[in-house]
mmCIF file of the C-alpha atoms, coordinates in Angstrom:
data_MODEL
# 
_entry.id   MODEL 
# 
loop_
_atom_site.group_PDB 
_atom_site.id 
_atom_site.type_symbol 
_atom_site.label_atom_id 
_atom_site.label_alt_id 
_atom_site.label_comp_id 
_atom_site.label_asym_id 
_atom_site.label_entity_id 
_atom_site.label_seq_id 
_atom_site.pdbx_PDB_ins_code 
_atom_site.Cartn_x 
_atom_site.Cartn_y 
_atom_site.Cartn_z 
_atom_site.occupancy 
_atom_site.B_iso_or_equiv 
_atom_site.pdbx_formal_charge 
_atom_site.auth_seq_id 
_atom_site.auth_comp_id 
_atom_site.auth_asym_id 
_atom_site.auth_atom_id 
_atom_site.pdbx_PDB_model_num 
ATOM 1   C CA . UNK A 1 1   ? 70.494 168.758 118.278 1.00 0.00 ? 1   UNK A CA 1 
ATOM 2   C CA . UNK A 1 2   ? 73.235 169.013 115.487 1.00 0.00 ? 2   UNK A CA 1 
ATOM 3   C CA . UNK A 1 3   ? 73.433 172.478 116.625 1.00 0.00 ? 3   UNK A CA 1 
ATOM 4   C CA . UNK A 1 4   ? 74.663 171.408 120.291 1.00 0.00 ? 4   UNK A CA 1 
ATOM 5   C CA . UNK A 1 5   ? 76.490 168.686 119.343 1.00 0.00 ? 5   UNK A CA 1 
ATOM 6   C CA . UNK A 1 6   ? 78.593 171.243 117.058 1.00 0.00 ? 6   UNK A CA 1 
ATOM 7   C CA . UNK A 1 7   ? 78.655 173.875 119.608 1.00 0.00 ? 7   UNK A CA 1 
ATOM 8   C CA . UNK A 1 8   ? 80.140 171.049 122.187 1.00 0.00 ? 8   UNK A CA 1 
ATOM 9   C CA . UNK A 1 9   ? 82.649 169.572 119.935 1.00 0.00 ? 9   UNK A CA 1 
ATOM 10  C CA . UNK A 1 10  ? 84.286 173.190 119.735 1.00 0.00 ? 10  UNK A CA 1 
ATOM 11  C CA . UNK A 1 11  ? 84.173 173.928 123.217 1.00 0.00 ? 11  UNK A CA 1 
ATOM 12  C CA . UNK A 1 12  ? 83.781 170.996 125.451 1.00 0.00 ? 12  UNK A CA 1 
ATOM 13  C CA . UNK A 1 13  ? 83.006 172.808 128.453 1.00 0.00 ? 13  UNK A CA 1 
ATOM 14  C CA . UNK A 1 14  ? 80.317 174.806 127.148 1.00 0.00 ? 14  UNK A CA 1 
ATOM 15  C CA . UNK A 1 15  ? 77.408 174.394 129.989 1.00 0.00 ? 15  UNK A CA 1 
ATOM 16  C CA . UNK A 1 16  ? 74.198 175.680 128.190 1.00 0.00 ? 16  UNK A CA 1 
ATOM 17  C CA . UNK A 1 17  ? 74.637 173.329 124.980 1.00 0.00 ? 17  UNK A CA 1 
ATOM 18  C CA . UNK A 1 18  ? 74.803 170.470 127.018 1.00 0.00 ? 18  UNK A CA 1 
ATOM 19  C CA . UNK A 1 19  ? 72.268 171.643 128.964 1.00 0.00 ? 19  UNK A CA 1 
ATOM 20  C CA . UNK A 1 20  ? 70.157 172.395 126.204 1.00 0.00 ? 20  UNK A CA 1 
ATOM 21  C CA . UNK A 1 21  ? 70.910 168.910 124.160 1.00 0.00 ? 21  UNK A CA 1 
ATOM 22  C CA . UNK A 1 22  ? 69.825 166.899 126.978 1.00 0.00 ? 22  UNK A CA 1 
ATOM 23  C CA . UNK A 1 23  ? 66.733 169.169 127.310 1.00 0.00 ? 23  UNK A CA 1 
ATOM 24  C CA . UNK A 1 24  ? 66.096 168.121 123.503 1.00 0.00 ? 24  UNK A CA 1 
ATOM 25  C CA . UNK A 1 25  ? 67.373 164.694 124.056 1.00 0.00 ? 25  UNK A CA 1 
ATOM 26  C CA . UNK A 1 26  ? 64.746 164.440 127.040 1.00 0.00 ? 26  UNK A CA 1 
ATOM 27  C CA . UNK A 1 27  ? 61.926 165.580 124.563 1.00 0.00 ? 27  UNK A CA 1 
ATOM 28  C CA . UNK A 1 28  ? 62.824 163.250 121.729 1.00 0.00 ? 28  UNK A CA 1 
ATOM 29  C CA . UNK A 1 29  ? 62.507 160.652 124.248 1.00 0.00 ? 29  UNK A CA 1 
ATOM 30  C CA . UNK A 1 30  ? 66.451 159.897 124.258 1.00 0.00 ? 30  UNK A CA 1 
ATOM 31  C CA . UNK A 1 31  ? 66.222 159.551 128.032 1.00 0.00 ? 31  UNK A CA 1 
ATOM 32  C CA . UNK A 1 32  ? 69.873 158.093 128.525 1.00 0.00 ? 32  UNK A CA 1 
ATOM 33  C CA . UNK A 1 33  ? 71.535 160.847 126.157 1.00 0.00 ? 33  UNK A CA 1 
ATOM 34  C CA . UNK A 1 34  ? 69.662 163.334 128.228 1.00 0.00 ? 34  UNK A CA 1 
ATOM 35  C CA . UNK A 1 35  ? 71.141 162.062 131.289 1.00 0.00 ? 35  UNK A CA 1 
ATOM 36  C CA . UNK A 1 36  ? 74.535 161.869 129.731 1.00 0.00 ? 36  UNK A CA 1 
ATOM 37  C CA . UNK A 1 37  ? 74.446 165.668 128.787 1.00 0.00 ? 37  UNK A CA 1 
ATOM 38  C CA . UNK A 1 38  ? 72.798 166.280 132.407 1.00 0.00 ? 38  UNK A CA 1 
ATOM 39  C CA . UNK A 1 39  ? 75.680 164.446 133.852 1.00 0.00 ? 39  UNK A CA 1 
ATOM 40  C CA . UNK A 1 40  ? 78.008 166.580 131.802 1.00 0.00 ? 40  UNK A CA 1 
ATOM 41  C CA . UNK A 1 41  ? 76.596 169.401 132.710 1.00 0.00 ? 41  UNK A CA 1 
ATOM 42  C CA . UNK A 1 42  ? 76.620 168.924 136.371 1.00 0.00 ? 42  UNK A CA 1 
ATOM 43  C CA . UNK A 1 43  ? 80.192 168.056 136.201 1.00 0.00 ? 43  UNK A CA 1 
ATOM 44  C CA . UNK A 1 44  ? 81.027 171.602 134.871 1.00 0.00 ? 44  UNK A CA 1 
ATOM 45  C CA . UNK A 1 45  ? 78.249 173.092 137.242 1.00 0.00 ? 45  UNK A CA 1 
ATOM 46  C CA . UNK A 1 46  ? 77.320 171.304 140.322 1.00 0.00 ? 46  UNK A CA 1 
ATOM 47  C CA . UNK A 1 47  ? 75.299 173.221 141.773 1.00 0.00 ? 47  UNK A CA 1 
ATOM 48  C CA . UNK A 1 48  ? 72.740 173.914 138.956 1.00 0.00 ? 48  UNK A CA 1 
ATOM 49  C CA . UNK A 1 49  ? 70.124 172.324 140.851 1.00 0.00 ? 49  UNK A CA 1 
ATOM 50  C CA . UNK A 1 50  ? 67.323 172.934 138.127 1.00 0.00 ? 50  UNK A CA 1 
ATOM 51  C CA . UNK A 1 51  ? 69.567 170.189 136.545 1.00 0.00 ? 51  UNK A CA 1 
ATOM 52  C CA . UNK A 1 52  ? 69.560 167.328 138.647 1.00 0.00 ? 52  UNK A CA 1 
ATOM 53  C CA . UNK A 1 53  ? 66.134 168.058 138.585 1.00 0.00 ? 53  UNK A CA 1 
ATOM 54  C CA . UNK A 1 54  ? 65.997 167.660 134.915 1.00 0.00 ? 54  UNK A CA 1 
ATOM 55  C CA . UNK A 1 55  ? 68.218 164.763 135.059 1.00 0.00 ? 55  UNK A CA 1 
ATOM 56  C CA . UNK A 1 56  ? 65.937 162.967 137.777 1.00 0.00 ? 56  UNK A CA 1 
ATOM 57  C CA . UNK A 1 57  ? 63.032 163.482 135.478 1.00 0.00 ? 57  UNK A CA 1 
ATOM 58  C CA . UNK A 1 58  ? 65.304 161.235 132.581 1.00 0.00 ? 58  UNK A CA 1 
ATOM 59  C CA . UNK A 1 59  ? 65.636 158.677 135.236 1.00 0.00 ? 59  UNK A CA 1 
ATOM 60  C CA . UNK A 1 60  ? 62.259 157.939 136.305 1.00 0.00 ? 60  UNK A CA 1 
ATOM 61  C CA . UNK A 1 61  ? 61.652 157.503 132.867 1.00 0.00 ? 61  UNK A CA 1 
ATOM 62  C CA . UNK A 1 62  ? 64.206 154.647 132.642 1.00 0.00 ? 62  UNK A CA 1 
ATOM 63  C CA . UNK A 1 63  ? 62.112 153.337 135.854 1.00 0.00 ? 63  UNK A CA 1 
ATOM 64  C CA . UNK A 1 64  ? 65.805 154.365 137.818 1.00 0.00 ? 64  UNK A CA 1 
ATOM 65  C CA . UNK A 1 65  ? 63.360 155.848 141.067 1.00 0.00 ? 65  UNK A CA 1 
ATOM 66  C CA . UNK A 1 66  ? 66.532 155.508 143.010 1.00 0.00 ? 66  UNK A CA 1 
ATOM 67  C CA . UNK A 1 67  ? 69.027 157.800 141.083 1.00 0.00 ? 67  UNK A CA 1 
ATOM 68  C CA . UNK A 1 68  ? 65.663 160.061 140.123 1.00 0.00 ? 68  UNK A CA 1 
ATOM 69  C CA . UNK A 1 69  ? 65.099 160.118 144.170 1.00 0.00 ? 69  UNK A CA 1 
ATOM 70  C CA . UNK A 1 70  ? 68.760 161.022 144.685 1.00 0.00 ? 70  UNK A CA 1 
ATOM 71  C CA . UNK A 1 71  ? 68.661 163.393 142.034 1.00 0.00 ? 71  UNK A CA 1 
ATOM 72  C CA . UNK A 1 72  ? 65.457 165.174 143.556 1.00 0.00 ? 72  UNK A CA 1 
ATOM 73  C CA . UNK A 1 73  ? 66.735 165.164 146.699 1.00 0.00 ? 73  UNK A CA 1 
ATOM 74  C CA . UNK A 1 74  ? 69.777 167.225 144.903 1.00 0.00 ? 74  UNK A CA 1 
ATOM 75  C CA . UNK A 1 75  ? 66.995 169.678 143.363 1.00 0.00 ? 75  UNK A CA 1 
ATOM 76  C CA . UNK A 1 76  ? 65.730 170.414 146.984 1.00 0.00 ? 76  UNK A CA 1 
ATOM 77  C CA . UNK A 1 77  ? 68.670 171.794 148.276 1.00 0.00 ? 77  UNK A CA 1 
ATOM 78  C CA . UNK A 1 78  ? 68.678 174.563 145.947 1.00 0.00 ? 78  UNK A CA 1 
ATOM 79  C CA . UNK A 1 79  ? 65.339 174.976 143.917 1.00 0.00 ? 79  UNK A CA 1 
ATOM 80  C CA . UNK A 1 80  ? 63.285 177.730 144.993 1.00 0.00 ? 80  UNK A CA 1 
ATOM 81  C CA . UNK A 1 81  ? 59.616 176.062 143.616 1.00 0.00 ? 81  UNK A CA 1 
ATOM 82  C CA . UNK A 1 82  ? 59.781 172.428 145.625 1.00 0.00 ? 82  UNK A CA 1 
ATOM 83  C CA . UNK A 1 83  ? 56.530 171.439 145.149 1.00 0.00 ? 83  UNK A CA 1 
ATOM 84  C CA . UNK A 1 84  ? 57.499 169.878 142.145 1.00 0.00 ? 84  UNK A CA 1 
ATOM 85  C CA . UNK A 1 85  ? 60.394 168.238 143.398 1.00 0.00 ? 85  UNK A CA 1 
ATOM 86  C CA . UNK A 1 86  ? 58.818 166.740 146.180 1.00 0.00 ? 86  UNK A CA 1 
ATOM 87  C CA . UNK A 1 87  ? 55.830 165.178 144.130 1.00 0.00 ? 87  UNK A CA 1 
ATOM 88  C CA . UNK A 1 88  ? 57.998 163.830 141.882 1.00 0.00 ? 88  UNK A CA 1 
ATOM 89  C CA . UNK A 1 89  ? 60.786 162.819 144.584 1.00 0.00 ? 89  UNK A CA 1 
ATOM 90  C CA . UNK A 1 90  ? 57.273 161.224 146.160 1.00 0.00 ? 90  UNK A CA 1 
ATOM 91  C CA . UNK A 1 91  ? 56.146 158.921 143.228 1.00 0.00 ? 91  UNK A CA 1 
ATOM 92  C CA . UNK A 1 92  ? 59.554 157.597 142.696 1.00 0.00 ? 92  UNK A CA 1 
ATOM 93  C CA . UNK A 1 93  ? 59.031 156.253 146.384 1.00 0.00 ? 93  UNK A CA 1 
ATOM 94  C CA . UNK A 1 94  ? 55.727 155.108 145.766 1.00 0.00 ? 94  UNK A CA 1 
ATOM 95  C CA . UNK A 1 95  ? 56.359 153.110 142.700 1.00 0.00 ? 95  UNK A CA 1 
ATOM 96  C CA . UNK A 1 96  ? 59.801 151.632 145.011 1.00 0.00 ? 96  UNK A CA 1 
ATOM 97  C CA . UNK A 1 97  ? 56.535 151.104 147.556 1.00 0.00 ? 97  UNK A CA 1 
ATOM 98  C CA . UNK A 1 98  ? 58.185 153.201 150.273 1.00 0.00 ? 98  UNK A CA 1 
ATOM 99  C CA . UNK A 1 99  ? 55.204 154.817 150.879 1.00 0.00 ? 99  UNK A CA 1 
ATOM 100 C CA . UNK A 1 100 ? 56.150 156.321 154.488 1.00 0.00 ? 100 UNK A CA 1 
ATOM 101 C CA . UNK A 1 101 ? 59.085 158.268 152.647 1.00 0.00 ? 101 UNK A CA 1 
ATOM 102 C CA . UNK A 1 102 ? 56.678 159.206 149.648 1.00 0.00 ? 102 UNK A CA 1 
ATOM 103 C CA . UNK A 1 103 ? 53.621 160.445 151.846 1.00 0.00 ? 103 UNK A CA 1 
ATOM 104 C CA . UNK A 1 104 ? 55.949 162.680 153.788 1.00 0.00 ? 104 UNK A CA 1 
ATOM 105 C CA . UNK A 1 105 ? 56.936 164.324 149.980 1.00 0.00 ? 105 UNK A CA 1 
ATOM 106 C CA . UNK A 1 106 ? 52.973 165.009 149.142 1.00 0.00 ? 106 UNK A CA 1 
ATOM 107 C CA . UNK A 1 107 ? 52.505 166.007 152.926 1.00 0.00 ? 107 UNK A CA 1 
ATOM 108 C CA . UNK A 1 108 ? 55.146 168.562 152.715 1.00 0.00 ? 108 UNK A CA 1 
ATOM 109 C CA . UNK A 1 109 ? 53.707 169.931 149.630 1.00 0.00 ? 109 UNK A CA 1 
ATOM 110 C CA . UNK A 1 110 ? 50.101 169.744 150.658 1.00 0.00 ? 110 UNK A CA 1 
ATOM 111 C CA . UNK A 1 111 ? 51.209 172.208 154.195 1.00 0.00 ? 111 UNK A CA 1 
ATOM 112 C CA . UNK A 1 112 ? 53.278 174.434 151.975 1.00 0.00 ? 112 UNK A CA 1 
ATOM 113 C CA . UNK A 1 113 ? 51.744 177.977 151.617 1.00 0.00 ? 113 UNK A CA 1 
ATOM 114 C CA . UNK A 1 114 ? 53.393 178.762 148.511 1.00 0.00 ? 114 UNK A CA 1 
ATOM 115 C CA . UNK A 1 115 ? 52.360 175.558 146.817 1.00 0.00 ? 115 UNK A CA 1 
ATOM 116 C CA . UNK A 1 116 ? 50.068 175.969 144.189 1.00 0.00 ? 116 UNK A CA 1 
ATOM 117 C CA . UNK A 1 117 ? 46.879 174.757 143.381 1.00 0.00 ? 117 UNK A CA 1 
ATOM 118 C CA . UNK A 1 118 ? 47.682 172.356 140.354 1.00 0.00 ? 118 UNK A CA 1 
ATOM 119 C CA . UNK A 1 119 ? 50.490 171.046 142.910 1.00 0.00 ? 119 UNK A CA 1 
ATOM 120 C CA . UNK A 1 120 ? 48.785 170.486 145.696 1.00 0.00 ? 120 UNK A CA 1 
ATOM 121 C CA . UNK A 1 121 ? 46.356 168.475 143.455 1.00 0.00 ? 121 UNK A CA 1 
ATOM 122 C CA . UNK A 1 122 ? 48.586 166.016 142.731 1.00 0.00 ? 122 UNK A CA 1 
ATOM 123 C CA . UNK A 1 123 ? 50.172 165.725 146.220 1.00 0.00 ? 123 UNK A CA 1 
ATOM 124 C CA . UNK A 1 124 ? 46.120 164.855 147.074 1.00 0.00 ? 124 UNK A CA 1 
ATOM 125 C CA . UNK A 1 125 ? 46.040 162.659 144.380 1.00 0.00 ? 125 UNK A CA 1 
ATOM 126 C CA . UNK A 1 126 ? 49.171 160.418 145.058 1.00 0.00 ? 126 UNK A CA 1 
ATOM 127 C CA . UNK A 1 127 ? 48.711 160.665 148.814 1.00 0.00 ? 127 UNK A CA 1 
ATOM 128 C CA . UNK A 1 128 ? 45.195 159.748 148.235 1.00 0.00 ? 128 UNK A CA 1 
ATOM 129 C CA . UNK A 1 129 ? 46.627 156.174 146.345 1.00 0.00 ? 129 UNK A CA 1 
ATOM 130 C CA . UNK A 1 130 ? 49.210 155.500 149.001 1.00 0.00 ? 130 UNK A CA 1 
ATOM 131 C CA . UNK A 1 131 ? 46.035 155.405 151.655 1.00 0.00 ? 131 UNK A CA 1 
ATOM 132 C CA . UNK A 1 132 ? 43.935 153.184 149.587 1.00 0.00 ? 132 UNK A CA 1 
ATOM 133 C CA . UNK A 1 133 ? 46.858 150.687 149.088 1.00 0.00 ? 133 UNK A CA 1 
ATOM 134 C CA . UNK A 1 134 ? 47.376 150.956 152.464 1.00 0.00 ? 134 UNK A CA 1 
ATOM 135 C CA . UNK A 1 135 ? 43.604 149.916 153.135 1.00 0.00 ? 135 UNK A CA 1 
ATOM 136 C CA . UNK A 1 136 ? 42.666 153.082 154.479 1.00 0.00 ? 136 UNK A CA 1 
ATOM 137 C CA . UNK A 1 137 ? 39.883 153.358 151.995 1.00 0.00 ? 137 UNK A CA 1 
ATOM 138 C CA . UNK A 1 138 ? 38.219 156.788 153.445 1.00 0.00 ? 138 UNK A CA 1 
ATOM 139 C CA . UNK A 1 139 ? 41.033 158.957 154.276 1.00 0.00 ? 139 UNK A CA 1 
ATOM 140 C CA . UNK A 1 140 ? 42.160 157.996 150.521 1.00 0.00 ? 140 UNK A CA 1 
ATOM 141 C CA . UNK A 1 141 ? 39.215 159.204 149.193 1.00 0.00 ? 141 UNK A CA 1 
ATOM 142 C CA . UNK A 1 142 ? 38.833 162.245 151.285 1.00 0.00 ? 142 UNK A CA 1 
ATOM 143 C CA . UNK A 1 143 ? 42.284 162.968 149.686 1.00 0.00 ? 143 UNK A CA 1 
ATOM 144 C CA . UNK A 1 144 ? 40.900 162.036 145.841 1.00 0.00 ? 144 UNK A CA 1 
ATOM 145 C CA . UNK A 1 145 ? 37.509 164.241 146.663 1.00 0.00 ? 145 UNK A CA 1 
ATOM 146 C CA . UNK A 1 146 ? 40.747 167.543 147.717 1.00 0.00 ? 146 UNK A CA 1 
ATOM 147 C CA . UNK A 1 147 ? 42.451 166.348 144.303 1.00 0.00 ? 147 UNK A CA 1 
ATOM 148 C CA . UNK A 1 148 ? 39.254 166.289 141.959 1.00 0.00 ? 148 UNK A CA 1 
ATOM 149 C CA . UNK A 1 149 ? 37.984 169.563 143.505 1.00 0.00 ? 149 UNK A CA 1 
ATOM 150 C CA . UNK A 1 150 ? 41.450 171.144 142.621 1.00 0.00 ? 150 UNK A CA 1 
ATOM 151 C CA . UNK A 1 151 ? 40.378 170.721 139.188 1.00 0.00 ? 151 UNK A CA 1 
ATOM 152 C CA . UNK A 1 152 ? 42.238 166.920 138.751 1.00 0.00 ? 152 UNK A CA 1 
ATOM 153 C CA . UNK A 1 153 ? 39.916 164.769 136.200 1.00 0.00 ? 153 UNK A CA 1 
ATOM 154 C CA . UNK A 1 154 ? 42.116 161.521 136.940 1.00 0.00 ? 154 UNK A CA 1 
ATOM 155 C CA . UNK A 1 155 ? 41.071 162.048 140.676 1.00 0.00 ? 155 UNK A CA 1 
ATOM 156 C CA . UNK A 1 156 ? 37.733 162.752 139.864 1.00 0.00 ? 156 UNK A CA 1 
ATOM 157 C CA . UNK A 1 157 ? 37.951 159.662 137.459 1.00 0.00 ? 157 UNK A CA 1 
ATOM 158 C CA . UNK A 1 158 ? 38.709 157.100 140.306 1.00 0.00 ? 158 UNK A CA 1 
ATOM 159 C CA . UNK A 1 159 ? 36.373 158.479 142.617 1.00 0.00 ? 159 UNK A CA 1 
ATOM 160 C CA . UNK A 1 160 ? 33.582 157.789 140.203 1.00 0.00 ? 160 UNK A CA 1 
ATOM 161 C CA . UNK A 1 161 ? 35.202 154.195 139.843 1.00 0.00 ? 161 UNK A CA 1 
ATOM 162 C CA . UNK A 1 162 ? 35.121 151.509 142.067 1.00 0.00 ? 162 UNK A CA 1 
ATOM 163 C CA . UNK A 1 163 ? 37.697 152.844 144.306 1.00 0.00 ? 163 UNK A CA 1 
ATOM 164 C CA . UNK A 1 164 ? 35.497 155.423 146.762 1.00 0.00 ? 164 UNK A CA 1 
ATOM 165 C CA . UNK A 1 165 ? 31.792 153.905 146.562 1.00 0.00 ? 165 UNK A CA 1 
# 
């Protein structure tokens, strides 16, 4: 961290230490200095899209699902792997209960071909929730039973629970 900080204090607009001091800041749980760096960062690159991505991942850890939502919508245009984007882009909605907007996120990711397993998994999973909240109790689980057979113990977890006997 030191090192950035040193490495940005002799040249301000030196991308890759803030990008890599907000990655640090982001593991040492310094959520808001990681978005400040992000936010840095974007101003000297805009269209690094791998860091709004990283910057909406600081948010929805501050519970902001409306700037991590904007900021994953920012990722999309420009990310080549969106699976992630959109799963994450989808539980922001879900926790801000727009669960139309969030089931479209872990639809898209569920039909795309080049989604992987451990991705579509957790589309399953999440789309799987949204259906039980929503009272439709056996299309949920039929979504929990995809999740859990790609391998997801929390799916397989709830299943075994109250929520699909």
């Amino acid at each position: 961290l030191i090192d950035f900080t040193e490495a940005i204090r002799r040249d301000t607009a030196f991308l890759q230490a803030y990008e890599n001091r907000g990655v640090t800041r982001f593991y040492l749980h310094d959520y808001k200095g990681a978005i400040e760096d992000y936010s840095k960062a974007l101003e000297i690159n805009p269209d690094d899209y791998n860091t709004y991505g990283r910057r909406g991942w600081a948010k929805l850890y501050l519970n902001d699902c409306r700037g991590a939502i904007y900021d994953f919508t920012k990722a999309l245009e420009g990310v080549e792997d969106e699976s992630q984007y959109y799963n994450i882009r989808g539980q922001a909605k879900y926790y801000l209960k727009d669960y139309k907007g969030a089931m479209e996120d872990f639809t898209t990711v569920i039909r795309t071909v080049g989604a992987g397993r451990y991705h579509k998994s957790i589309a399953y999973y999440w789309r799987g929730l949204i259906k039980i909240d929503l009272g439709q109790k056996e299309s949920g689980c039929a979504d929990l039973a995809k999740s859990a057979k790609r391998k997801n113990g929390l799916a397989a977890e709830l299943m075994d629970m109250t929520f699909c006997k």
